[in-house]
ZAKOLTI-386355 format. One line per 3 residues: their letters; for each residue x, y, z of C-alpha. Coordinates in nm, 2 decimals, padded with zeros to 4 digits. Example, Ala and Ser with C-alpha at 12.3 -4.5 7.8 and 13.67 -1.06 7.14 Angstrom:
BEGIN
as) 01.23 -00.45 00.78; 01.37 -00.11 00.71
***
This chain:
BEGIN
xxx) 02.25 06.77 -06.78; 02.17 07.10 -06.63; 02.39 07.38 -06.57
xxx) 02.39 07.35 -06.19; 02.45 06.98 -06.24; 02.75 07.06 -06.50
xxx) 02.84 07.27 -06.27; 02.87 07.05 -05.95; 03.07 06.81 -06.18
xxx) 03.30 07.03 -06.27; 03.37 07.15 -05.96; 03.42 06.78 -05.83
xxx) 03.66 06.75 -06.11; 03.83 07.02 -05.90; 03.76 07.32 -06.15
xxx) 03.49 07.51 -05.96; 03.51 07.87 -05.80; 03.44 07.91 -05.41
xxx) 03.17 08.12 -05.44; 03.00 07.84 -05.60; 03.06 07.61 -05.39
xxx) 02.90 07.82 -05.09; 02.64 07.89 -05.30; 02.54 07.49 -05.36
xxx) 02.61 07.39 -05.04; 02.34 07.60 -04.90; 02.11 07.42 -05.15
xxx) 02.00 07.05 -05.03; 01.93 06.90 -05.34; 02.26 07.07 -05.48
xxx) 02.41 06.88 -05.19; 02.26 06.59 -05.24; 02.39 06.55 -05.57
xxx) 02.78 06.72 -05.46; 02.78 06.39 -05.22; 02.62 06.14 -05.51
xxx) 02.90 06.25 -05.72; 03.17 06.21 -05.44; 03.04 05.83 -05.36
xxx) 03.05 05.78 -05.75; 03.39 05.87 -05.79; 03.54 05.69 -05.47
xxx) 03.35 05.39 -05.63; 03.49 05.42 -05.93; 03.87 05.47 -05.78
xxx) 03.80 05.17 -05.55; 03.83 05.45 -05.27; 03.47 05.33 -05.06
xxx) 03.50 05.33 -04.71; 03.42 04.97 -04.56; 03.08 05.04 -04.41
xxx) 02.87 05.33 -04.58; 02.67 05.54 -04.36; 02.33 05.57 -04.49
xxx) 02.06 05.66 -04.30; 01.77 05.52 -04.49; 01.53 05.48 -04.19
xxx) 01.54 05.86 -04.21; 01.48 05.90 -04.57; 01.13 05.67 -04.54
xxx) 01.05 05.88 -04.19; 01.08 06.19 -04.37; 00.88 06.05 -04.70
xxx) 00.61 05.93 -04.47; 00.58 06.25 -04.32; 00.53 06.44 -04.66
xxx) 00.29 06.20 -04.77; -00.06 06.31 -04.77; -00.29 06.14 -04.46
xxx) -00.57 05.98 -04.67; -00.91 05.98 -04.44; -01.19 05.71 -04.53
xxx) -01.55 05.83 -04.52; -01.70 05.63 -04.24; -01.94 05.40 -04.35
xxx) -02.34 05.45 -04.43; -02.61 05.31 -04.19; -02.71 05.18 -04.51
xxx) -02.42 04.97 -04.62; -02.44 04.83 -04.29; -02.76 04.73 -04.29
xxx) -02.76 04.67 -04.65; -02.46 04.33 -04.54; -02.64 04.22 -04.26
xxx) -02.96 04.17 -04.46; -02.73 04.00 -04.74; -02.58 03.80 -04.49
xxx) -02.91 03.71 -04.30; -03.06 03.62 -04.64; -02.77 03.36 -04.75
xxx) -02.79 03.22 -04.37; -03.18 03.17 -04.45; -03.13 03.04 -04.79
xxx) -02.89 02.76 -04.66; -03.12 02.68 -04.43; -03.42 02.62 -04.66
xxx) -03.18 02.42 -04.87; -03.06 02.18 -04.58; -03.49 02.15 -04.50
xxx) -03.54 02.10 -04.89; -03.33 01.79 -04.92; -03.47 01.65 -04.59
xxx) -03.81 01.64 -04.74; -03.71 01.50 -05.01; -03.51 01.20 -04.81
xxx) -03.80 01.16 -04.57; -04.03 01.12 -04.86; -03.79 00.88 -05.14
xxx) -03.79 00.66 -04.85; -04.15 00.65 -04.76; -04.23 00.56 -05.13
xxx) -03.98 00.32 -05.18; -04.08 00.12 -04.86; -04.49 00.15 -05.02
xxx) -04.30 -00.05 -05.35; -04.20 -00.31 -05.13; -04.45 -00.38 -04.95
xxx) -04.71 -00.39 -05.27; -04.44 -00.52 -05.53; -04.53 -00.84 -05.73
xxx) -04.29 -01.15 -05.72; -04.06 -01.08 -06.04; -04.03 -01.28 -06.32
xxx) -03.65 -01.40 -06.27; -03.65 -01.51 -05.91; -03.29 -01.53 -05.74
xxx) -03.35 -01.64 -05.42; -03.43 -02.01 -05.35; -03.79 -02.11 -05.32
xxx) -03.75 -02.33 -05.01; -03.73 -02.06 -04.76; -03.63 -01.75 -04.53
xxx) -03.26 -01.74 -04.39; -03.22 -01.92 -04.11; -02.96 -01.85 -03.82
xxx) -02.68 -02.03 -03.84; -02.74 -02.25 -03.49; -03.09 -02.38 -03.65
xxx) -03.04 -02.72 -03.79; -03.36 -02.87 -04.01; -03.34 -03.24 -03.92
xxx) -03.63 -03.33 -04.22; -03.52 -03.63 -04.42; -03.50 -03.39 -04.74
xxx) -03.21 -03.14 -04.54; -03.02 -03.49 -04.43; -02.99 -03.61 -04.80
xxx) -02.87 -03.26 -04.94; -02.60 -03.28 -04.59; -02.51 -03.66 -04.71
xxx) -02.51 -03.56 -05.12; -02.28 -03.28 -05.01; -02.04 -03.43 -04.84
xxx) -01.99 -03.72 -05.05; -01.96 -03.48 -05.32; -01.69 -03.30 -05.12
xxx) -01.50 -03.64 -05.03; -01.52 -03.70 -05.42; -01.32 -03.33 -05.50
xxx) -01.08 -03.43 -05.21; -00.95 -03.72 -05.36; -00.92 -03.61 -05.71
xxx) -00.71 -03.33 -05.57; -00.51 -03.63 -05.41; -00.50 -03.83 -05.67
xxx) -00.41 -03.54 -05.93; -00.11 -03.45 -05.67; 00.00 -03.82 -05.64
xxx) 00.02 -03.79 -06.04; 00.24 -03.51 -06.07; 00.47 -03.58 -05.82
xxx) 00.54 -03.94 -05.94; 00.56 -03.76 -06.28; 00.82 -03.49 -06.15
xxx) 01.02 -03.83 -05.99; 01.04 -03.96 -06.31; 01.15 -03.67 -06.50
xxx) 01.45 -03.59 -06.20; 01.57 -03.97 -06.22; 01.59 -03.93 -06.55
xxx) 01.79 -03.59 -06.53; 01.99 -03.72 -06.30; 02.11 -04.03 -06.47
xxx) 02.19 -03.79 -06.76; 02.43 -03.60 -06.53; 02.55 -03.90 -06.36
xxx) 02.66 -04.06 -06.75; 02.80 -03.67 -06.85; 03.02 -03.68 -06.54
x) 03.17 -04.02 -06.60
***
């Protein structure tokens, strides 16, 4: 510690001179630290008032006003025009991009509609021989489109009753196997 700071504390201790005191009370920061000292030892005796008075929107007000004002060059005319061109350039560059990949569309699909048109058959043909699609309201009534209708519906009738039949099966089976459960029970119980 200092000796005006030794000092101070000794006098809060109650072993300072007057002249002192007068002397340091005169002094802000001297006073400062005479009233730091005071709110240390009401702390420490449990001695704080209920609401402490400190005025800290003065303390910033007054550090503000001490603070140096900082003043910004004002921009170039160059650096202005320097952004705008940046900016003009990306706007242009996005542009040619967008344009670029139009082209290109434009173009993929005029060369895949010339591969269609000239392609050969391939080797592995998927689609059926007979014909085009036809809507589904257009009935063929050739002898050849009757016997596929009749050789498809007898061969649906045919999967219907095997279905039937295999139900039929397994429920009788099921019957069977419950009767016989329950006959079980029925001798278990008696």
């Amino acid at each position: 510690m200092t000796e005006r700071k030794e000092a101070v504390s000794a006098w809060v201790d109650g072993e300072g001179s007057d002249l002192e005191l007068k002397q340091w009370l005169k002094d802000d920061q001297m006073q400062s630290t005479w009233d730091r000292y005071h709110l240390i030892g009401d702390a420490m005796r449990n001695e704080l008032p209920k609401a402490l008075n400190l005025d800290i929107a003065a303390g910033v007000a007054a550090a503000l006003e001490q603070e140096p004002t900082v003043l910004a060059p004002k921009p170039s005319r160059r650096a202005l025009v320097s952004g705008k061109v940046v900016a003009l350039s990306r706007r242009f560059g996005q542009y040619a991009i967008a344009a670029t990949v139009a082209a290109i569309a434009v173009v993929g699909v005029q060369q895949y509609g010339a591969e269609q048109q000239n392609s050969p058959v391939p080797v592995l043909n998927t689609l059926p021989v007979v014909g085009a699609p036809t809507p589904a309201s257009y009935q063929a009534n050739t002898p050849a489109a009757r016997q596929a209708q009749a050789q498809s519906a007898e061969a649906q009738a045919m999967e219907q009753r095997r279905r039937v039949n295999a139900y039929l099966r397994d429920h009788l089976l099921q019957q069977r196997l419950k009767g016989h459960n329950v006959s079980n029970d029925d001798r278990e119980q008696r």
